[in-house]
MIDOSE-1310 file (N, C-alpha, C; in nm, 2 decimals, decimal comma, always signed):
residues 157
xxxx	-0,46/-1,87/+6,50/-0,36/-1,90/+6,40/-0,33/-2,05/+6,40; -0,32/-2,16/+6,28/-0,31/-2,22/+6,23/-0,15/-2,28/+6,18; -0,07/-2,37/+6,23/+0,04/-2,38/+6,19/+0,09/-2,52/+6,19; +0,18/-2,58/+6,09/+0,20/-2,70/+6,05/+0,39/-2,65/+5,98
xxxx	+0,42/-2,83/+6,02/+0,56/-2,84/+5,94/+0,55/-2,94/+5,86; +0,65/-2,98/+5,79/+0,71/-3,11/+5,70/+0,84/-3,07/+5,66; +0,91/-3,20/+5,66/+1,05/-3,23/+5,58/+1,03/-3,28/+5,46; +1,09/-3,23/+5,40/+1,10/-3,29/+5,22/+1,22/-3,33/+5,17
xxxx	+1,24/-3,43/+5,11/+1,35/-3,44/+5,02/+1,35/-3,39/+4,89; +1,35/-3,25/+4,87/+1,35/-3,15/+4,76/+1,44/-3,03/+4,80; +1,47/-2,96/+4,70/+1,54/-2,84/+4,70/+1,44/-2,76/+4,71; +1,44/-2,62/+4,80/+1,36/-2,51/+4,85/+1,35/-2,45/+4,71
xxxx	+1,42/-2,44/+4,55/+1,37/-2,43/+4,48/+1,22/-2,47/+4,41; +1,28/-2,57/+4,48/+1,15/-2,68/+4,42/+1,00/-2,67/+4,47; +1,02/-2,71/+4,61/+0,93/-2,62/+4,70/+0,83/-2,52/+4,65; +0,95/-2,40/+4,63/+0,89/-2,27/+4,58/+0,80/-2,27/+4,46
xxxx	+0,85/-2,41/+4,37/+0,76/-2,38/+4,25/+0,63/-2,47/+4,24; +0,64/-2,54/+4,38/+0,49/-2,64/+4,41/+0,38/-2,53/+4,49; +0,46/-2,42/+4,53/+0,37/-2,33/+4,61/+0,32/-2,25/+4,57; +0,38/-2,20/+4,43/+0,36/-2,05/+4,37/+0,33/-2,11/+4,20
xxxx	+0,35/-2,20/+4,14/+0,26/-2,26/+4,03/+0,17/-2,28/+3,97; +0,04/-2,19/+3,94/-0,09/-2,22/+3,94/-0,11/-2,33/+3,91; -0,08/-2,41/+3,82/-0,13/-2,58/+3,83/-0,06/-2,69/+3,90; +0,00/-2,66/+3,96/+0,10/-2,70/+4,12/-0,04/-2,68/+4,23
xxxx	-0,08/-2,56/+4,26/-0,16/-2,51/+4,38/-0,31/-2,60/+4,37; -0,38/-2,59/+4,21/-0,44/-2,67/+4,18/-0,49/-2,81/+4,21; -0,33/-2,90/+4,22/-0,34/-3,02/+4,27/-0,34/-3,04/+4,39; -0,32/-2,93/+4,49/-0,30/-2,96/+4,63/-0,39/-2,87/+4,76
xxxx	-0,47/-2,75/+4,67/-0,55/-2,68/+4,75/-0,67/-2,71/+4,81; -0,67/-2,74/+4,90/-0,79/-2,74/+4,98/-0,94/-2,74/+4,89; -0,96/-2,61/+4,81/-1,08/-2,56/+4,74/-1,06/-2,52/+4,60; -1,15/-2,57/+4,55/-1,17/-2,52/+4,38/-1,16/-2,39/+4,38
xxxx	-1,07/-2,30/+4,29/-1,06/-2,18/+4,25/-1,03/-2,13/+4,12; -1,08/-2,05/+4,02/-1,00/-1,97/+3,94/-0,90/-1,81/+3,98; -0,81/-1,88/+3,94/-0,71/-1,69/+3,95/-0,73/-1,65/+3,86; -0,80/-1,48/+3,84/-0,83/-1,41/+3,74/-0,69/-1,28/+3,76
xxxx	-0,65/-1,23/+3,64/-0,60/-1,12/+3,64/-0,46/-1,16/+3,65; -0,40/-1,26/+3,64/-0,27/-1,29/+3,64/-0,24/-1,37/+3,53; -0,17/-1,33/+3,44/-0,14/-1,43/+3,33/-0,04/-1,52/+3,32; +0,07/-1,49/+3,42/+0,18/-1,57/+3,43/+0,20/-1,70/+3,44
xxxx	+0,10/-1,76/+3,51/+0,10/-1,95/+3,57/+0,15/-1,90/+3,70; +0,25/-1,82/+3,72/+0,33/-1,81/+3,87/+0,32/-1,70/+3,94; +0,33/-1,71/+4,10/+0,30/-1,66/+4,12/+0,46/-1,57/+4,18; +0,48/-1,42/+4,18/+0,62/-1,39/+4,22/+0,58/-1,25/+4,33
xxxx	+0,66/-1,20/+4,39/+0,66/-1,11/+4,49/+0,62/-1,00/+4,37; +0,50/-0,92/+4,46/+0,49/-0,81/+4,40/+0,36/-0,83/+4,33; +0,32/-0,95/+4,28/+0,19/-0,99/+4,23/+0,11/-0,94/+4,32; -0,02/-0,90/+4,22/-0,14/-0,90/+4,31/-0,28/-1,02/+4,18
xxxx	-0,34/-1,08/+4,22/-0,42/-1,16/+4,17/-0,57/-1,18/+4,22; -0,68/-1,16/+4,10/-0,77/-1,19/+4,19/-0,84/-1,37/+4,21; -0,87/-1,46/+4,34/-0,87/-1,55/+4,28/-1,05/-1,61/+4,35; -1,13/-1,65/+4,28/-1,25/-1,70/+4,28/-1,32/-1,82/+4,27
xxxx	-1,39/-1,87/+4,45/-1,41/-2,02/+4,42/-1,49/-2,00/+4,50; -1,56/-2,13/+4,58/-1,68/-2,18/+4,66/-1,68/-2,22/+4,80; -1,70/-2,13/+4,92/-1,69/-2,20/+5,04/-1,79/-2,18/+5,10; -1,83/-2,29/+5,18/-1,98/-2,36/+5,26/-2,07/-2,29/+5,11
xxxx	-2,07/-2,35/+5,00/-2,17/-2,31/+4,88/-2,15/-2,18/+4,83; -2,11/-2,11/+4,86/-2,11/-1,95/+4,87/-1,99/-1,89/+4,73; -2,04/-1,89/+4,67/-1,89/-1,82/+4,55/-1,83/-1,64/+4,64; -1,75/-1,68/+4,67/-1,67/-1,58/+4,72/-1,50/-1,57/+4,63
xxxx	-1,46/-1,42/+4,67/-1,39/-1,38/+4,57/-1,25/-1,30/+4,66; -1,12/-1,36/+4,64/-1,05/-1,24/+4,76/-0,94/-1,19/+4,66; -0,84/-1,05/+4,71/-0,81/-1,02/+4,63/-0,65/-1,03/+4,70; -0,57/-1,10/+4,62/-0,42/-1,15/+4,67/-0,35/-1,04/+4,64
xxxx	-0,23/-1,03/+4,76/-0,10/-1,02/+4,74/+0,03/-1,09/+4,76; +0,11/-1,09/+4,70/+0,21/-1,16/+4,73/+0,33/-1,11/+4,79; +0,34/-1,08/+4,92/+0,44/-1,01/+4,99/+0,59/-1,02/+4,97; +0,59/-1,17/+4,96/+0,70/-1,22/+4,94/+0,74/-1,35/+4,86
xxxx	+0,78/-1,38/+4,78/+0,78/-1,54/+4,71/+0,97/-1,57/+4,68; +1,04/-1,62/+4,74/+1,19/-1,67/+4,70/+1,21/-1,80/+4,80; +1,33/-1,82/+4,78/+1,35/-2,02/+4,80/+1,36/-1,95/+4,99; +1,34/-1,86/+5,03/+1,31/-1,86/+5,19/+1,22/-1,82/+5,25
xxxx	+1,11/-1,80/+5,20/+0,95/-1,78/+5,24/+0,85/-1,72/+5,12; +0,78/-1,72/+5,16/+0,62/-1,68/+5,05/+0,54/-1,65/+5,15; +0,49/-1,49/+5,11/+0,40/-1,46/+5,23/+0,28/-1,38/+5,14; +0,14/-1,44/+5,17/+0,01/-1,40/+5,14/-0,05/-1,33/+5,19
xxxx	-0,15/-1,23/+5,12/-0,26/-1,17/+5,20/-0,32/-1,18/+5,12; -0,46/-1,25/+5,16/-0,58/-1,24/+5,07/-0,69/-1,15/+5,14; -0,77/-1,11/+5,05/-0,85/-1,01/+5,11/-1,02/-1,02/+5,06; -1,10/-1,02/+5,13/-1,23/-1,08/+5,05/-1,36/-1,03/+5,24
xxxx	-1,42/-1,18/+5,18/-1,54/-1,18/+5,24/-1,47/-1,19/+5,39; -1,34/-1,25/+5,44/-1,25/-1,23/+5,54/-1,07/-1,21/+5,51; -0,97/-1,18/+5,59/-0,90/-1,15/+5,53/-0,80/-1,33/+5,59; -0,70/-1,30/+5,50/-0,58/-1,45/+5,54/-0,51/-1,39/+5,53
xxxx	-0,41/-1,44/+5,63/-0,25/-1,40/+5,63/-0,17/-1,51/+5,64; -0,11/-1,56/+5,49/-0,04/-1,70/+5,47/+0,11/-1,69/+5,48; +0,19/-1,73/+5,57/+0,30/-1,72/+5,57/+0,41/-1,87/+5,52; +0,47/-1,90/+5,48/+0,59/-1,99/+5,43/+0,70/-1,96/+5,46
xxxx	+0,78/-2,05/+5,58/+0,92/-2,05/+5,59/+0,98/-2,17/+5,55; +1,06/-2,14/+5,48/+1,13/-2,26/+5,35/+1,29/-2,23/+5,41; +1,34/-2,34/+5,49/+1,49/-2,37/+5,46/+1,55/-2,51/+5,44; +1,62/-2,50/+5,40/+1,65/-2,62/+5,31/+1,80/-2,63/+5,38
xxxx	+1,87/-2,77/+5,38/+1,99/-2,85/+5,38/+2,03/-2,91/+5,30; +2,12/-2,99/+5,28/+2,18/-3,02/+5,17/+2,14/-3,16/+5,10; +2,03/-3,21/+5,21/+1,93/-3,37/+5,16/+1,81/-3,29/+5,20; +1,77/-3,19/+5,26/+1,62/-3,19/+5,26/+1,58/-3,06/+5,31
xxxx	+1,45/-3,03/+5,30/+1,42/-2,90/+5,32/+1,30/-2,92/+5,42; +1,29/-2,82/+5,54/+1,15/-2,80/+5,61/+1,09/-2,68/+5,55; +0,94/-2,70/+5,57/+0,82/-2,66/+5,53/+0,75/-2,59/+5,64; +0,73/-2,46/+5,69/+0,65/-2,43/+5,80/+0,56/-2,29/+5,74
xxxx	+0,43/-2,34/+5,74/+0,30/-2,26/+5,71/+0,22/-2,21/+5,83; +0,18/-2,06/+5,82/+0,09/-2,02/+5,98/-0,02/-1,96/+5,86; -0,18/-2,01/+5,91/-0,26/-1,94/+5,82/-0,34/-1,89/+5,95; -0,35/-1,72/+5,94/-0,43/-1,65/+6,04/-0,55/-1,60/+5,96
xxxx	-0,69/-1,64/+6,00/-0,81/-1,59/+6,00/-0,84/-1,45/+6,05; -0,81/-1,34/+5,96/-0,82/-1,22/+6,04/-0,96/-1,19/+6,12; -1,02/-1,14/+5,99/-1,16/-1,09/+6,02/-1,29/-1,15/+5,94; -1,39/-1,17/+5,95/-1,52/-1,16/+5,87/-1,63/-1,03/+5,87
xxxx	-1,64/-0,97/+5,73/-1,74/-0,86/+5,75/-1,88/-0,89/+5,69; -1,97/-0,91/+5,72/-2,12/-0,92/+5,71/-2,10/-1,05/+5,75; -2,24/-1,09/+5,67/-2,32/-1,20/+5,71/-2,23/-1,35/+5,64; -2,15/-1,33/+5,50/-2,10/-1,36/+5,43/-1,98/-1,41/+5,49
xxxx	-1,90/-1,28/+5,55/-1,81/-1,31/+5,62/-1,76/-1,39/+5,72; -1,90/-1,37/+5,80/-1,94/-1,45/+5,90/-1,95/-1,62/+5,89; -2,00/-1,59/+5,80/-2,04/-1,78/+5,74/-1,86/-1,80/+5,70; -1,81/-1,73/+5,61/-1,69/-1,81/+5,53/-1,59/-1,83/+5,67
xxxx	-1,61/-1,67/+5,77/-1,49/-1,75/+5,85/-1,51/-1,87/+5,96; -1,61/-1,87/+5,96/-1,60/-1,99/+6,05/-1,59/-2,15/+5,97; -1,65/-2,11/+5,86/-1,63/-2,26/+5,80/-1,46/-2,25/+5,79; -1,40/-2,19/+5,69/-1,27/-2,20/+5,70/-1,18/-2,18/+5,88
xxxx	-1,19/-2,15/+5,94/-1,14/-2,17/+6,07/-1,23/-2,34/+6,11; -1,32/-2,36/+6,05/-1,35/-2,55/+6,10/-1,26/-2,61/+5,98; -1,23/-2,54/+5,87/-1,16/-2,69/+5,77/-0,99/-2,64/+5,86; -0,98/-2,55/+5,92/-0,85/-2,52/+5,97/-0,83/-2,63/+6,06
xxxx	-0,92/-2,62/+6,11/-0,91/-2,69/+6,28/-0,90/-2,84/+6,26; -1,01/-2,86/+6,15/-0,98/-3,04/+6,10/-0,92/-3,06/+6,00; -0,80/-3,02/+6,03/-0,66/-3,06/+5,95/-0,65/-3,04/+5,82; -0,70/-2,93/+5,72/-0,70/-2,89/+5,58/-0,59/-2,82/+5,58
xxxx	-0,49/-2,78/+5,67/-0,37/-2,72/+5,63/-0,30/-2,80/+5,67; -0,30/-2,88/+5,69/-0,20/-3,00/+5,70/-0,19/-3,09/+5,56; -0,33/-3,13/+5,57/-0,37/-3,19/+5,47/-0,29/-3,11/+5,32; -0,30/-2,97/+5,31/-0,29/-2,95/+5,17/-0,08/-2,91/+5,21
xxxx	-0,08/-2,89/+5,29/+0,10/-2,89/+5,31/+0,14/-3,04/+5,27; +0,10/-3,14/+5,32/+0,15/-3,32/+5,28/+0,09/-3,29/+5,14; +0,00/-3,29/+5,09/+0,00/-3,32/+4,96/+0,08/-3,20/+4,87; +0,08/-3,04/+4,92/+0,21/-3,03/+4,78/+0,35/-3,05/+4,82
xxxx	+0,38/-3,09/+4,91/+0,52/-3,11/+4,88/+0,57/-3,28/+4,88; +0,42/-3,38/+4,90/+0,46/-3,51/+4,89/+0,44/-3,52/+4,75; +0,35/-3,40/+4,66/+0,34/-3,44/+4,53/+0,20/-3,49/+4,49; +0,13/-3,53/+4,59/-0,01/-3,61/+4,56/-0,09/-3,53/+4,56
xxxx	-0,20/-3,55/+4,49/-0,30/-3,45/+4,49/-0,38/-3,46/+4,56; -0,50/-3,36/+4,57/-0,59/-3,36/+4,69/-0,68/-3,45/+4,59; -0,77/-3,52/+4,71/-0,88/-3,62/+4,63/-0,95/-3,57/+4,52; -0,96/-3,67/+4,44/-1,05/-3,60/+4,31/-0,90/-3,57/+4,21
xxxx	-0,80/-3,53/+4,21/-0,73/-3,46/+4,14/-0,66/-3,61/+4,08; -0,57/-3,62/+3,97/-0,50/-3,72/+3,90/-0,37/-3,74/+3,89; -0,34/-3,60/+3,90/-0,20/-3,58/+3,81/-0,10/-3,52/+3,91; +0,01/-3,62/+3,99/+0,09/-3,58/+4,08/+0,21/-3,50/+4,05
xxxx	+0,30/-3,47/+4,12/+0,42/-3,36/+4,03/+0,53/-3,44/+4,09; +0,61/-3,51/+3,98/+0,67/-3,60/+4,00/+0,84/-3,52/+4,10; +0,87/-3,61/+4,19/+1,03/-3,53/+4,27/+1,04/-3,51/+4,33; +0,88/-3,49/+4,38/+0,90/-3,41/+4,56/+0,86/-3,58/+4,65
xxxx	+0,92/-3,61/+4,73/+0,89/-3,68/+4,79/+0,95/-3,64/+5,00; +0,86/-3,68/+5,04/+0,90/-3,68/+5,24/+1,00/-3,73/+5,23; +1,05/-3,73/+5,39/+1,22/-3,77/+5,42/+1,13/-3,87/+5,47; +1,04/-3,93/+5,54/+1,02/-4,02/+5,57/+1,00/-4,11/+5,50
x	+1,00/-4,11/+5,34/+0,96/-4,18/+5,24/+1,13/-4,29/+5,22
């Protein structure tokens, strides 16, 4: 398991909508994806979505749930070629909010599996959830991307 924090100077509202925003997640995800089967832009408890992108070359496909999504956590399961268990604890004070993310690598089944979980448990290990936690709630996008979301800025800023 995989786990990282940050302080923000934003409201856990806010937070919530850099996390669960499809063109929010866009600017700060790790990996290119489309979400199929959700029309909303957002994403809310109770959702299920399916979302489709490329790791170590490979187009793989997982199929989300959203356990939980409000201004005090957001909790994931994706389900595919391995499964993820993404969890978000969001509490907030009255100048700033912490950010704490655990992403657990369940399983890999076949050959497929095998390949995706280990690459993703290496972008784990060399700091891609860290990496993509500072960029949505600093606002910046992940490299390659243009368009930051203006508000959210670090307490260390």
């Amino acid at each position: 398991m995989w786990k990282t924090c940050r302080t923000v100077t934003a409201a856990p509202t806010d937070i919530l909508h850099v996390l669960t925003h499809e063109d929010a997640i866009r600017r700060w995800s790790p990996v290119d994806f489309e979400l199929l089967g959700h029309a909303s832009g957002r994403l809310h408890a109770g959702d299920s979505a399916r979302v489709e992108g490329r790791i170590a070359g490979l187009r793989v496909g997982f199929d989300v749930q959203v356990r939980a999504a409000d201004s005090a956590s957001l909790e994931l399961f994706a389900s595919g070629p391995i499964d993820i268990d993404v969890q978000y604890g969001i509490s907030g004070g009255p100048r700033t909010t912490s950010v704490e993310v655990s992403v657990d690598v369940l399983s890999g089944r076949g050959m497929t599996g095998r390949v995706v979980a280990t690459t993703v448990r290496a972008l784990l290990a060399a700091g891609a959830l860290e990496g993509a936690l500072r960029r949505s709630v600093d606002g910046r996008p992940r490299p390659g991307r243009l368009t930051p979301l203006p508000g959210l800025r670090t307490a260390a800023h």
